[in-house]
The first five atom37 places (N, CA, C, CB, O) and aatype in JSON, in Angstrom:
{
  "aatype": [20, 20, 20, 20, 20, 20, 20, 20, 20, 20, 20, 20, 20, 20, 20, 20, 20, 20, 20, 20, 20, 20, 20, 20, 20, 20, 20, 20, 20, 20, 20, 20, 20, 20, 20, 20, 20, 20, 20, 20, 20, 20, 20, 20, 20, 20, 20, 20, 20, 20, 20, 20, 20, 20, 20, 20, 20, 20, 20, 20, 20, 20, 20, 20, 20, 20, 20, 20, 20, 20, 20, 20, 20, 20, 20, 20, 20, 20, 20, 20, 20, 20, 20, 20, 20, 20, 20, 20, 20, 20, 20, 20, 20, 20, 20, 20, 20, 20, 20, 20, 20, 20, 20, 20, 20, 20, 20, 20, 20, 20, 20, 20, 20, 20, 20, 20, 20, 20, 20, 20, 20, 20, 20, 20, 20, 20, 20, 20, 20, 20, 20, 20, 20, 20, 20, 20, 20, 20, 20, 20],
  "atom_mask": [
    [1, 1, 1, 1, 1],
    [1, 1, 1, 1, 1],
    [1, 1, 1, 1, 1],
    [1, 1, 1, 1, 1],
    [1, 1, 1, 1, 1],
    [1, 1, 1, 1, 1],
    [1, 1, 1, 1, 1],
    [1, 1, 1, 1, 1],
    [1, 1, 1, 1, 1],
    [1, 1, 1, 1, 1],
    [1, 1, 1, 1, 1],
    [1, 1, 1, 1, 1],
    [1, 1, 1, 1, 1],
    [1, 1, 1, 1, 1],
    [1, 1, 1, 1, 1],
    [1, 1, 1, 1, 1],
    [1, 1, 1, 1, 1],
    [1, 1, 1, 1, 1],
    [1, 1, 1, 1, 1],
    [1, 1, 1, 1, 1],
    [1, 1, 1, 1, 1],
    [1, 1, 1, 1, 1],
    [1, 1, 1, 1, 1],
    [1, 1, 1, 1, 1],
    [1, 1, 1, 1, 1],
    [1, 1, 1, 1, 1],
    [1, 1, 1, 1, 1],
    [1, 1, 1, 1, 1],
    [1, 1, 1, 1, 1],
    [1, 1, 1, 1, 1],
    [1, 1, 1, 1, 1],
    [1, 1, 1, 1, 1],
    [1, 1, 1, 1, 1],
    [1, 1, 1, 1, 1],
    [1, 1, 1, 1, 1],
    [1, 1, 1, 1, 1],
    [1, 1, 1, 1, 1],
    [1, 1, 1, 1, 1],
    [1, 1, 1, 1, 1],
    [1, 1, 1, 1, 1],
    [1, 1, 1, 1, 1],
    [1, 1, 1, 1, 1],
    [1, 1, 1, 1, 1],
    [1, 1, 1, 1, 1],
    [1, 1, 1, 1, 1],
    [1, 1, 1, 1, 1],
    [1, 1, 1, 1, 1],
    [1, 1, 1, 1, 1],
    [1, 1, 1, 1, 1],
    [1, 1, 1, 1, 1],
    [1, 1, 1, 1, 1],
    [1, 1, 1, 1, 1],
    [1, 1, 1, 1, 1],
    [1, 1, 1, 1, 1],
    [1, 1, 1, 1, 1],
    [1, 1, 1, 1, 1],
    [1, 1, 1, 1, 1],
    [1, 1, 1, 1, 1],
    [1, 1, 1, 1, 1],
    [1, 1, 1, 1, 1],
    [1, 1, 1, 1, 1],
    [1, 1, 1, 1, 1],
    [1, 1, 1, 1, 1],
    [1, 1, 1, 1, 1],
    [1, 1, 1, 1, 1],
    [1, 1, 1, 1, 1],
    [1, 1, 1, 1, 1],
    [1, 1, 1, 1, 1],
    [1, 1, 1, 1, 1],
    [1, 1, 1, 1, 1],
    [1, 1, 1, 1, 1],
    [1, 1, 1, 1, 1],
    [1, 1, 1, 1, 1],
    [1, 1, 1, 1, 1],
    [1, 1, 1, 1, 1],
    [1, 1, 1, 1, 1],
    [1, 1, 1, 1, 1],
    [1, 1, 1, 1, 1],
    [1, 1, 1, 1, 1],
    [1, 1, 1, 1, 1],
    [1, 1, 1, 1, 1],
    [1, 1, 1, 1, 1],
    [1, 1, 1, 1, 1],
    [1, 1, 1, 1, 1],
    [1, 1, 1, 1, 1],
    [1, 1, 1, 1, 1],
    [1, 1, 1, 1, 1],
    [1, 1, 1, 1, 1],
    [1, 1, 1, 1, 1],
    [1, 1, 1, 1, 1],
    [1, 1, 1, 1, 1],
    [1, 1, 1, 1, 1],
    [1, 1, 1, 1, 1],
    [1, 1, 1, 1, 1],
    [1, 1, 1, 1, 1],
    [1, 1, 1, 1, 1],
    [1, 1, 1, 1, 1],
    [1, 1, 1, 1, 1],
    [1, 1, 1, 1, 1],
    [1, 1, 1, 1, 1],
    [1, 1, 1, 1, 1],
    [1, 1, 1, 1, 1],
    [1, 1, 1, 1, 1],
    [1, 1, 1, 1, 1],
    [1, 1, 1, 1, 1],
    [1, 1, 1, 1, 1],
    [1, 1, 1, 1, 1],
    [1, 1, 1, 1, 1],
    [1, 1, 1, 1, 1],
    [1, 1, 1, 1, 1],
    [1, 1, 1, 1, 1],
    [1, 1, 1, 1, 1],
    [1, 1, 1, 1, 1],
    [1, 1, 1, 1, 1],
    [1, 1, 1, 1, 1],
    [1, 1, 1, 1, 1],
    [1, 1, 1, 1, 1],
    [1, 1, 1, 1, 1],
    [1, 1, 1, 1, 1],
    [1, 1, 1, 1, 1],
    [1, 1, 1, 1, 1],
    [1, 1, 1, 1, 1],
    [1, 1, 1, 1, 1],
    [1, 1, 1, 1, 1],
    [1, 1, 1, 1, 1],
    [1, 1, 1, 1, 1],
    [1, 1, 1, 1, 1],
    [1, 1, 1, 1, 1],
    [1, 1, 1, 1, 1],
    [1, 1, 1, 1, 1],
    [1, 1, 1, 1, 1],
    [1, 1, 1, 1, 1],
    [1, 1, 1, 1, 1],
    [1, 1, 1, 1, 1],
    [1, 1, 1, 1, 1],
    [1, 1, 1, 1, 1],
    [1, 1, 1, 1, 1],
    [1, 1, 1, 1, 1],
    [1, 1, 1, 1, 1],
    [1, 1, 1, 1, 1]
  ],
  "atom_positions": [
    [[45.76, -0.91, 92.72], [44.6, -1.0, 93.59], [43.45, -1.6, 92.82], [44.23, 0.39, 94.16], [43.29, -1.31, 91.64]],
    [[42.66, -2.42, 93.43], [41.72, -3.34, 92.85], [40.11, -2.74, 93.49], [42.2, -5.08, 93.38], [39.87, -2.82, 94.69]],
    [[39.4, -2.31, 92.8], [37.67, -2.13, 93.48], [37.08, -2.45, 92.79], [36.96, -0.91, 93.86], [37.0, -2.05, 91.62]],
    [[36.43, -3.35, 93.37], [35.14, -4.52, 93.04], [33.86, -3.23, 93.39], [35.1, -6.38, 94.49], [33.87, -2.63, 94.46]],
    [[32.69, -2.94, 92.16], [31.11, -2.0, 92.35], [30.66, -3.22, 91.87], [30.59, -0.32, 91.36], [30.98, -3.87, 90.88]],
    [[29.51, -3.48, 93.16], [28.44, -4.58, 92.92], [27.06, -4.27, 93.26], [28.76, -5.77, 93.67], [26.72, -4.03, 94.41]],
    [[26.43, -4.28, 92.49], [25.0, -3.61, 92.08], [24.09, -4.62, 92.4], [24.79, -3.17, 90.48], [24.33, -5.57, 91.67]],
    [[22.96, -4.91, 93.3], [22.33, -5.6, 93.54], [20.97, -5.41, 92.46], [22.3, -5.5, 94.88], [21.19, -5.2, 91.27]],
    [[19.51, -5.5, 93.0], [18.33, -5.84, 92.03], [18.08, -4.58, 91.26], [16.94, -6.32, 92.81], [18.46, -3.52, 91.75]],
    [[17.64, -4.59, 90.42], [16.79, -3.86, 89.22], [18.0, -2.7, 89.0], [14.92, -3.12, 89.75], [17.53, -1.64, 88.61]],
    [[19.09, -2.7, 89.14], [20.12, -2.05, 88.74], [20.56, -2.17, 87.13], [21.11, -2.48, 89.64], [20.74, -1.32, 86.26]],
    [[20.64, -3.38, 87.14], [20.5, -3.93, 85.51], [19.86, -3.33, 84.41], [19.84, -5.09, 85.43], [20.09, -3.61, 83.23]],
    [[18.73, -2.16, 85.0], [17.54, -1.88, 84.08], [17.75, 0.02, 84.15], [15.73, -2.69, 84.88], [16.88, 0.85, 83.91]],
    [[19.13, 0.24, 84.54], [19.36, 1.87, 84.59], [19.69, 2.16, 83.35], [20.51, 2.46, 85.56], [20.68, 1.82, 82.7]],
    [[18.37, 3.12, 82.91], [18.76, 3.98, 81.84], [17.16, 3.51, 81.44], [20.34, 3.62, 80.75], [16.69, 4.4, 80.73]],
    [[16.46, 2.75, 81.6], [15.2, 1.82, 81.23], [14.08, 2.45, 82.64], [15.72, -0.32, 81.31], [12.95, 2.92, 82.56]],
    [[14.77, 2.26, 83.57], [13.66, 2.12, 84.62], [13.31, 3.64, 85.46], [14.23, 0.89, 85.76], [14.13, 4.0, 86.31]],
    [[12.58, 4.15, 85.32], [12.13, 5.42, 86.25], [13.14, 6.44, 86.29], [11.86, 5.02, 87.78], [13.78, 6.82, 87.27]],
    [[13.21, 6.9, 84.88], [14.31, 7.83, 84.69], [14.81, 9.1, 85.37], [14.16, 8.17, 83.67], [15.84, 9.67, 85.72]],
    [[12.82, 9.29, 85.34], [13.14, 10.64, 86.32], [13.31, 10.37, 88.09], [11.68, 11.78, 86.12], [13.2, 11.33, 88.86]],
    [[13.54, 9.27, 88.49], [14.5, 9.04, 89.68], [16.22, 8.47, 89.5], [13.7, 7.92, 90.56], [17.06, 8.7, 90.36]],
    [[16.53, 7.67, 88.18], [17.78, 6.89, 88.15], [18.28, 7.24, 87.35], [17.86, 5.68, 88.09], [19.34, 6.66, 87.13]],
    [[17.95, 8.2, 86.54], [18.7, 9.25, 84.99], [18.47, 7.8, 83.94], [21.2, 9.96, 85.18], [18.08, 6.65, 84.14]],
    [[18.97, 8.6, 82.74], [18.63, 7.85, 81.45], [20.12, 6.87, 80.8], [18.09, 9.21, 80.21], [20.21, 6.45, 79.65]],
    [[20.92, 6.72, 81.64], [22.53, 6.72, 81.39], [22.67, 4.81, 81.88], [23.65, 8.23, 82.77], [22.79, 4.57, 83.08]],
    [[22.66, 4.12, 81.29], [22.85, 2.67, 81.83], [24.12, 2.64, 82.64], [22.95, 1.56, 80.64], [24.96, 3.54, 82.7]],
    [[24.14, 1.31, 83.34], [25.25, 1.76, 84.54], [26.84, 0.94, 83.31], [24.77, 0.55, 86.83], [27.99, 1.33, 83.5]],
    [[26.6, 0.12, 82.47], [27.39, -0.05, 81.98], [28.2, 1.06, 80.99], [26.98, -0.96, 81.67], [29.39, 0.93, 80.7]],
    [[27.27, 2.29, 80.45], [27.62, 3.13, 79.9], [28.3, 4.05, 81.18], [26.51, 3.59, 79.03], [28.68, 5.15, 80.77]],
    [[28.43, 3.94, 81.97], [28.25, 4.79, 83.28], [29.89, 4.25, 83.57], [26.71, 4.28, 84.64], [30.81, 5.05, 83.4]],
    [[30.15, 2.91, 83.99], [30.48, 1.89, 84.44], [32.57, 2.3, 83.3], [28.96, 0.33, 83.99], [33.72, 2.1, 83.7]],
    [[32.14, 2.79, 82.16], [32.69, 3.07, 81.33], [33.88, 4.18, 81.28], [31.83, 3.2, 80.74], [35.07, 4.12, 80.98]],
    [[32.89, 5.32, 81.77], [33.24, 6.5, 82.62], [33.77, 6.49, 83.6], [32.48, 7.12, 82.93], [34.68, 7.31, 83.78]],
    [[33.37, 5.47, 84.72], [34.19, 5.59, 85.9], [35.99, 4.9, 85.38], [33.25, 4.55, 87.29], [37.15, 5.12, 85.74]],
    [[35.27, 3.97, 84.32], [36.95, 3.2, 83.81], [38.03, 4.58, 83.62], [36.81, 2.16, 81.78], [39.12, 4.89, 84.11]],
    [[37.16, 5.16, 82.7], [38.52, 6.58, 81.99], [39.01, 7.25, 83.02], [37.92, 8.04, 80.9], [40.22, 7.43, 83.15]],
    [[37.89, 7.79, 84.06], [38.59, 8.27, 85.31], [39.53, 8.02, 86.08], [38.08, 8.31, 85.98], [40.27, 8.89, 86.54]],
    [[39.61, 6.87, 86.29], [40.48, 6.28, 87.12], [41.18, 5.07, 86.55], [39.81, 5.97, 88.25], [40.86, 3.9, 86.75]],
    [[42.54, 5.68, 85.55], [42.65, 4.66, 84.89], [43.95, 3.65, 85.08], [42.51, 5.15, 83.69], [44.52, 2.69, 84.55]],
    [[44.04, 4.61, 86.3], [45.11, 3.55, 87.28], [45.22, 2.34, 87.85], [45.33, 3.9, 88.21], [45.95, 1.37, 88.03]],
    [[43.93, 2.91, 88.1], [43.25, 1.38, 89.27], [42.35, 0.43, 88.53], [42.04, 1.94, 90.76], [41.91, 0.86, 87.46]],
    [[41.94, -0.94, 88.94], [41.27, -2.06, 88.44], [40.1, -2.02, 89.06], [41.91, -3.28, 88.6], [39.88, -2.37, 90.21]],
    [[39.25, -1.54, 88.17], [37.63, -1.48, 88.63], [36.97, -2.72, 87.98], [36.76, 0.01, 88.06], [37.24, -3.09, 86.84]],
    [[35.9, -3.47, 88.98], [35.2, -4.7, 87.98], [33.92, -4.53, 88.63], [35.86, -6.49, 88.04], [33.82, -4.02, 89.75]],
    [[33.1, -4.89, 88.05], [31.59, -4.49, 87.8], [30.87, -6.45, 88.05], [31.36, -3.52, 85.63], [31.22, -7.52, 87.56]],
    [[29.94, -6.14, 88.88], [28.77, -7.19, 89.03], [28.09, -6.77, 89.52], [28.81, -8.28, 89.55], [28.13, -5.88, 90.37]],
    [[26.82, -7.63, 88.87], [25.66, -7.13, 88.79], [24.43, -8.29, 89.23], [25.59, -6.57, 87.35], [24.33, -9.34, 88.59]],
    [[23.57, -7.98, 90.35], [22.56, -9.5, 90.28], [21.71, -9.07, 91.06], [23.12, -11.09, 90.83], [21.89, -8.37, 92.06]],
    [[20.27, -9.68, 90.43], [19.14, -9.66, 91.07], [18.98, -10.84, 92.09], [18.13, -9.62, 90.1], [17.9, -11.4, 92.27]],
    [[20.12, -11.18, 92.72], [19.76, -12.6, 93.36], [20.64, -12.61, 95.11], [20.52, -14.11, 92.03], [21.76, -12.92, 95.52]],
    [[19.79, -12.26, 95.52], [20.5, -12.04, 96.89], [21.88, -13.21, 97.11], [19.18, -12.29, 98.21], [22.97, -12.72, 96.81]],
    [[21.91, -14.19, 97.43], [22.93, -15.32, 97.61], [23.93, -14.95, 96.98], [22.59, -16.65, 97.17], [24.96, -14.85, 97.65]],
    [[24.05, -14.53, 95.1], [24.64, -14.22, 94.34], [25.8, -12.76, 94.46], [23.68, -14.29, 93.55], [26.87, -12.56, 93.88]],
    [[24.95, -11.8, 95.58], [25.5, -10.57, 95.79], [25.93, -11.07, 96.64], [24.91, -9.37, 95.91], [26.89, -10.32, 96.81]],
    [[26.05, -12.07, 97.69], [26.42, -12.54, 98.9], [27.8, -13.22, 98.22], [25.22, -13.55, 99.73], [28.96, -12.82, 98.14]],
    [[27.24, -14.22, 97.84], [29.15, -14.73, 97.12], [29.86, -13.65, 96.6], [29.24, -15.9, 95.58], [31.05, -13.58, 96.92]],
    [[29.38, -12.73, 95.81], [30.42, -11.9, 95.57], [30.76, -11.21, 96.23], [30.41, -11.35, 94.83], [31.67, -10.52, 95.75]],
    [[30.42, -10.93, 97.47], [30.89, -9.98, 98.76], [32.22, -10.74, 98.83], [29.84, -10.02, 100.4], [33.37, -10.34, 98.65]],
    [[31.53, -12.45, 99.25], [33.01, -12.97, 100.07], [33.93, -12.91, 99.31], [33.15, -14.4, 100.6], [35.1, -12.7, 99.62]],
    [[33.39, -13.13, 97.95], [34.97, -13.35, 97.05], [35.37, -11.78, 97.33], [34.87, -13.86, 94.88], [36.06, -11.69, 98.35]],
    [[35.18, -10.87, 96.88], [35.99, -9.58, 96.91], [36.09, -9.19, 98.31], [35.35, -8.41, 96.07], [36.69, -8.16, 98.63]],
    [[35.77, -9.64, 98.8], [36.18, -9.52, 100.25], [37.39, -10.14, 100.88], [35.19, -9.99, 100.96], [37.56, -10.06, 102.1]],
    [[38.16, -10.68, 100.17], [39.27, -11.35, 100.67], [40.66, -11.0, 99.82], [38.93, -12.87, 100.64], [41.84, -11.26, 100.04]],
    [[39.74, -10.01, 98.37], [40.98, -9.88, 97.14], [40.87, -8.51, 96.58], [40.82, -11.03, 95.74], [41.57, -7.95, 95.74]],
    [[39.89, -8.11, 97.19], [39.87, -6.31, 96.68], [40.34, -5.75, 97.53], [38.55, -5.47, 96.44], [40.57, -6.19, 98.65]],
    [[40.66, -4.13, 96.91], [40.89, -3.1, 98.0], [40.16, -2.57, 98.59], [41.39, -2.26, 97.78], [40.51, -2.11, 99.67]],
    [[38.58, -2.38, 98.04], [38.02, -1.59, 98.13], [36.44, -2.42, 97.49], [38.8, -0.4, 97.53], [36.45, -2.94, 96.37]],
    [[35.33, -2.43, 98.27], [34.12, -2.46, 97.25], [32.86, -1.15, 97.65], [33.35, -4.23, 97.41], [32.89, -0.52, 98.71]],
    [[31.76, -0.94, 96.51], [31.49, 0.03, 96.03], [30.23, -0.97, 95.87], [32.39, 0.78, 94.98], [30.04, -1.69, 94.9]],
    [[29.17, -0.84, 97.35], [28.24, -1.77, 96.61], [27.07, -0.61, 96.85], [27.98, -3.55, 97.33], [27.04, 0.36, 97.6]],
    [[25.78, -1.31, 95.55], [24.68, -0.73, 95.88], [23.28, -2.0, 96.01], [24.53, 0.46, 94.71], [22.8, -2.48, 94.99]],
    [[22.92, -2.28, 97.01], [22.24, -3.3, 97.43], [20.97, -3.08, 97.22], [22.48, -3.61, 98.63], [20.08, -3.67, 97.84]],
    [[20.75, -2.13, 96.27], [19.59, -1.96, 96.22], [18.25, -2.22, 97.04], [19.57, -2.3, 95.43], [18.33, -1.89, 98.23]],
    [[17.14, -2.71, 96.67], [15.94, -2.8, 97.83], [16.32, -3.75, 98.79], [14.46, -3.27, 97.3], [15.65, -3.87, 99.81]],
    [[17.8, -4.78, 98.5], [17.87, -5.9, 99.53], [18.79, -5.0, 100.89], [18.84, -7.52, 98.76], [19.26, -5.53, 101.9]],
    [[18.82, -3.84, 100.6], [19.08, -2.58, 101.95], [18.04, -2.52, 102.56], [19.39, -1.0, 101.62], [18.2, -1.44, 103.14]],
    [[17.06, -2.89, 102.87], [15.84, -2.83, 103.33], [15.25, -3.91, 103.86], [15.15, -2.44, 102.5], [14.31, -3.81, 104.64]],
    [[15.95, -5.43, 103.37], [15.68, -6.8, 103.67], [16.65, -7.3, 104.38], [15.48, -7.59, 102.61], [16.44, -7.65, 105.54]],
    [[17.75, -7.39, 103.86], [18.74, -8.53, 103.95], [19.45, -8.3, 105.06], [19.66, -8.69, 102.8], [20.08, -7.27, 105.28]],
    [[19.38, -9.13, 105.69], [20.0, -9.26, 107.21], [21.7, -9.91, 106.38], [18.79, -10.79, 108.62], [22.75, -9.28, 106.26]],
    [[21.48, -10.9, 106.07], [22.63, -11.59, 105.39], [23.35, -10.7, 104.45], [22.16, -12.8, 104.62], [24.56, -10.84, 104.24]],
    [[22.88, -10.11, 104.08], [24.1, -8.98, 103.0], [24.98, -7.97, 104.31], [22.83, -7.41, 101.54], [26.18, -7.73, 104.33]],
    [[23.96, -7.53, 105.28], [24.89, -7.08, 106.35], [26.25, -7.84, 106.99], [24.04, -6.9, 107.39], [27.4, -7.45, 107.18]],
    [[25.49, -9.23, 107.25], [26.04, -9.62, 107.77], [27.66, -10.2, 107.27], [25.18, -10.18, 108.14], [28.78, -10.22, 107.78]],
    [[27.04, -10.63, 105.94], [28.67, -10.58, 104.68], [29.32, -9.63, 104.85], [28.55, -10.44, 102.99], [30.5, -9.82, 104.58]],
    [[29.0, -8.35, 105.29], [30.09, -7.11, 105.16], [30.86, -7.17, 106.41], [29.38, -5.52, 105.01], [32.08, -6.98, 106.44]],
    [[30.08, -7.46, 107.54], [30.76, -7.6, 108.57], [31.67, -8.69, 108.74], [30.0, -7.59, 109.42], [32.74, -8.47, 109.32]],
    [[31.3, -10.16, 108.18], [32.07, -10.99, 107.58], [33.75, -10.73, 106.98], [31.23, -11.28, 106.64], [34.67, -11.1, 107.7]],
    [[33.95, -10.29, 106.06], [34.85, -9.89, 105.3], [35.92, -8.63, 105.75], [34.12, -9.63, 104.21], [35.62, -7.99, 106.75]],
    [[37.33, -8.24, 104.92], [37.85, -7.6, 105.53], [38.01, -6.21, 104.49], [38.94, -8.36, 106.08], [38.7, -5.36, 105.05]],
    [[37.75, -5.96, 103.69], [37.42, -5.19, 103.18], [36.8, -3.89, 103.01], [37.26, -5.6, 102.95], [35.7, -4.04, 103.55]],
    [[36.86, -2.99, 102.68], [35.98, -1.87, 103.03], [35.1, -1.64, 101.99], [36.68, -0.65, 103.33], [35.37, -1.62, 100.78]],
    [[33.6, -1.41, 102.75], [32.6, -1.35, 101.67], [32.03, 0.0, 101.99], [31.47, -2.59, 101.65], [31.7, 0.4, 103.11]],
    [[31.95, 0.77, 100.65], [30.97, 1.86, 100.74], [29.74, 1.55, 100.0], [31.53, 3.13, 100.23], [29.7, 1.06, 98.88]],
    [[28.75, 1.89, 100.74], [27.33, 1.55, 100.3], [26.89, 2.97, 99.68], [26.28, 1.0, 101.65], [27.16, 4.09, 100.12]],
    [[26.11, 2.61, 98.48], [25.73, 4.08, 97.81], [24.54, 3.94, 97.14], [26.8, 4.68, 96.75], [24.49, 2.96, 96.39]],
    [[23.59, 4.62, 97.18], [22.09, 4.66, 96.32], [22.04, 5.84, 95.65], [20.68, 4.61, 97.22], [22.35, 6.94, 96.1]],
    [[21.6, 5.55, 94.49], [21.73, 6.82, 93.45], [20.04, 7.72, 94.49], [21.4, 6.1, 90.97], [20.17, 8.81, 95.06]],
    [[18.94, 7.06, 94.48], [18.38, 8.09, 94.78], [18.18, 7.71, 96.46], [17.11, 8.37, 93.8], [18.19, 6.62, 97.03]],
    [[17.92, 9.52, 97.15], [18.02, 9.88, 98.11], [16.81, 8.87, 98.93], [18.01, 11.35, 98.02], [15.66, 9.31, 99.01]],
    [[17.03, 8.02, 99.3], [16.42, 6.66, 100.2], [15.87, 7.45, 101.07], [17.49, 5.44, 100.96], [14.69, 7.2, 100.78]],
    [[15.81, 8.1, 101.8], [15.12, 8.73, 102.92], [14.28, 9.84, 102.41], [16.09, 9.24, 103.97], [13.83, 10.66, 103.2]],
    [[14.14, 9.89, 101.66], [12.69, 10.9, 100.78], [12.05, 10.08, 100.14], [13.0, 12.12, 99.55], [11.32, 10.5, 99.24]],
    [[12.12, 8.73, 100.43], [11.1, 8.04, 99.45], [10.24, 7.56, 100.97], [11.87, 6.52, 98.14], [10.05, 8.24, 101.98]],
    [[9.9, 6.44, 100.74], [8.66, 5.66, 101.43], [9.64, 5.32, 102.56], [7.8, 4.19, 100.52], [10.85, 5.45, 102.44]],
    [[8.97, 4.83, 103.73], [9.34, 4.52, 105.13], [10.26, 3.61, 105.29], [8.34, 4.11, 105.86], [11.27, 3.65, 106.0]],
    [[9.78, 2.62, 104.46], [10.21, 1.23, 104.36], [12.27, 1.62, 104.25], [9.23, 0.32, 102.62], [13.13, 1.08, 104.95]],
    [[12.45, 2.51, 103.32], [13.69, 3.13, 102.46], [14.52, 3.05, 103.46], [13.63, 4.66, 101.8], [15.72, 2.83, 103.3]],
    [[13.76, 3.29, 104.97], [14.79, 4.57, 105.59], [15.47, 3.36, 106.58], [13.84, 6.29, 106.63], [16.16, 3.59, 107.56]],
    [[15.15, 2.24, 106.16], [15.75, 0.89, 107.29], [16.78, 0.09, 106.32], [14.25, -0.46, 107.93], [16.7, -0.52, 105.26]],
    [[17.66, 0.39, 107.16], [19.14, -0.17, 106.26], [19.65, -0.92, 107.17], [20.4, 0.97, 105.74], [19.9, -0.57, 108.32]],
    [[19.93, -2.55, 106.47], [20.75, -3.58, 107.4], [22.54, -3.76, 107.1], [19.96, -5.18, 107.1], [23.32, -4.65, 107.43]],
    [[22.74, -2.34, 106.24], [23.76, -2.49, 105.09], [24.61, -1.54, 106.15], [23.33, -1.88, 103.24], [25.62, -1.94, 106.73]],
    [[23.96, -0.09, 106.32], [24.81, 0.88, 106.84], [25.76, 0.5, 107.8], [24.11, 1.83, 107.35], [26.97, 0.61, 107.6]],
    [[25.16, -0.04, 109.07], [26.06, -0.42, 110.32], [27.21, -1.2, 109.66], [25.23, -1.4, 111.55], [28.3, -1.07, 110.21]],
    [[27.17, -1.69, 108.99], [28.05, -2.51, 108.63], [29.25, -2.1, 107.65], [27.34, -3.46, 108.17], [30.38, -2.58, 107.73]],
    [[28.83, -1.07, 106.62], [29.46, -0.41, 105.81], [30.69, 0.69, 106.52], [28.36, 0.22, 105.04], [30.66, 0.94, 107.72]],
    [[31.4, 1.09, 105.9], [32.56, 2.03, 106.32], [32.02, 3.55, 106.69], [33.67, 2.13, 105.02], [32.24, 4.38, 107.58]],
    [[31.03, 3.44, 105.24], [30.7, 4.87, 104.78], [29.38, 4.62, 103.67], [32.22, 5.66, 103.96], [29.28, 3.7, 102.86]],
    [[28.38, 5.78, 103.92], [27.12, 5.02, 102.85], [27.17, 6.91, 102.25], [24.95, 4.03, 103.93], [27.38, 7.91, 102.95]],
    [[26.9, 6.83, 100.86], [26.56, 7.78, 99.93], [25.27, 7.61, 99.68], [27.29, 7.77, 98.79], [24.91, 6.46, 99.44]],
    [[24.31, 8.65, 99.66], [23.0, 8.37, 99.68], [22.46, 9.8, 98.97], [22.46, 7.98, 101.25], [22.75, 10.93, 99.37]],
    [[21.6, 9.46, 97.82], [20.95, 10.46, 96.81], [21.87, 11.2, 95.86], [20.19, 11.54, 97.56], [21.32, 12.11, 95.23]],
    [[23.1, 11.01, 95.64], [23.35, 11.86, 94.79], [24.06, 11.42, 93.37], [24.02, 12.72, 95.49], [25.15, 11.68, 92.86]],
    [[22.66, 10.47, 92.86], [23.01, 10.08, 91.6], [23.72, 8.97, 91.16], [23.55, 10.89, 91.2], [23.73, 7.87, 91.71]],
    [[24.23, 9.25, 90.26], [25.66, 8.35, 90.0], [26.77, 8.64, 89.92], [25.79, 7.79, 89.07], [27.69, 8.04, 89.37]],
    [[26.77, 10.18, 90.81], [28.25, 10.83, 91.03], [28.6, 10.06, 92.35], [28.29, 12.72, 91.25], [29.77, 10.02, 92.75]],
    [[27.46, 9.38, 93.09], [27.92, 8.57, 94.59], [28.9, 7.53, 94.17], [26.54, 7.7, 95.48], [29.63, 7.19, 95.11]],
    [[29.13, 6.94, 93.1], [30.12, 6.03, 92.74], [31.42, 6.34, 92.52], [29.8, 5.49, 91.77], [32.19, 5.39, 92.71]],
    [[31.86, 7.25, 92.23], [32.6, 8.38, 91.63], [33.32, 8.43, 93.4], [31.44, 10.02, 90.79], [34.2, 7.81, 94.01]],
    [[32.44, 9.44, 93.66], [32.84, 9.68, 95.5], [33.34, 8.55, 96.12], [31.48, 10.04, 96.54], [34.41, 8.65, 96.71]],
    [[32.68, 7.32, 96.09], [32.77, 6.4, 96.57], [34.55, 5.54, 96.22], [31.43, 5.84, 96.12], [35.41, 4.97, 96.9]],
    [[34.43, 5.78, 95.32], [35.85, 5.2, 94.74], [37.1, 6.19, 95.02], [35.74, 4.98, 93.03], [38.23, 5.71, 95.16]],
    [[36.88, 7.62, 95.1], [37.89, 8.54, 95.37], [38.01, 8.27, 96.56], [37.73, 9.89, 95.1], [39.17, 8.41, 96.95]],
    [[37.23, 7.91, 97.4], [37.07, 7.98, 99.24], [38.24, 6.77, 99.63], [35.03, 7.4, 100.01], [39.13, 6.8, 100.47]],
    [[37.82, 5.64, 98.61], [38.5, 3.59, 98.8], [40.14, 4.59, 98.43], [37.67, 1.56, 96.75], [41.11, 4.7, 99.18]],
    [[39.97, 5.09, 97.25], [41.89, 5.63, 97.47], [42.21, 6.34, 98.29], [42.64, 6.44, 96.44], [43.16, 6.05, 99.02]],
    [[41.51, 7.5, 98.43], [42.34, 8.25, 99.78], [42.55, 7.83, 101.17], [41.76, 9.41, 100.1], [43.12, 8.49, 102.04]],
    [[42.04, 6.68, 101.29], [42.12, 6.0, 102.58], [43.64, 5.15, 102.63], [40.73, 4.93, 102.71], [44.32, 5.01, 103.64]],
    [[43.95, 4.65, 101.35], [44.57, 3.9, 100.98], [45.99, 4.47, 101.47], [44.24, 3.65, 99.69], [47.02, 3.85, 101.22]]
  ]
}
């Protein structure tokens, strides 16, 4: 089994950026952990602050994964087109935000990602990745 986790903006900067919302743990150190766990399956990791960029990589793993594991960060709040890639593709995407999006600011609570997603994990860290990937196998 193949799952593509694709991390959209300022994801890059976990372990650096606002600790006491995103913990102190980089997602590649993180990214590491999820490897040992599951060391059956083929996990691959991308990462981009560039909307278009998270968009190509939808389609590509969208046609060759089992499973993707995205977190779209603030472009969950913008991007009509990242929705619309999910709906695009045949793949199943779980959408996941380490922190709880609907306790922050207003703006948070408008997602163009969800409708489109299978299943969205929302606030609980970076154990939502974890969940997220046990969920892509048991479906399987």
């Amino acid at each position: 089994m193949k799952i593509a986790i694709i991390n959209g903006p300022n994801l890059n900067l976990l372990g650096k950026r606002e600790p006491d919302v995103y913990g102190n743990l980089s997602f590649d150190e993180y990214f590491k952990q999820l490897q040992n766990l599951f060391p059956a399956i083929t996990l691959t990791y991308f990462q981009s602050n560039v909307e278009g960029e998270l968009i190509n990589e939808l389609q590509r793993a969208g046609f060759e994964f089992d499973g993707i594991v995205l977190n779209p960060g603030g472009y969950t709040h913008t991007s009509v087109a990242i929705g619309d890639a999910i709906a695009a593709i045949k793949t199943p995407v779980v959408e996941v935000h380490i922190s709880n999006v609907h306790a922050r600011e207003d703006f948070r609570k408008i997602s163009h990602v969800s409708a489109k997603a299978a299943g969205s994990i929302i606030g609980l860290g970076l154990k939502g990745y974890e969940l997220a990937v046990r969920w892509l196998l048991e479906r399987k």
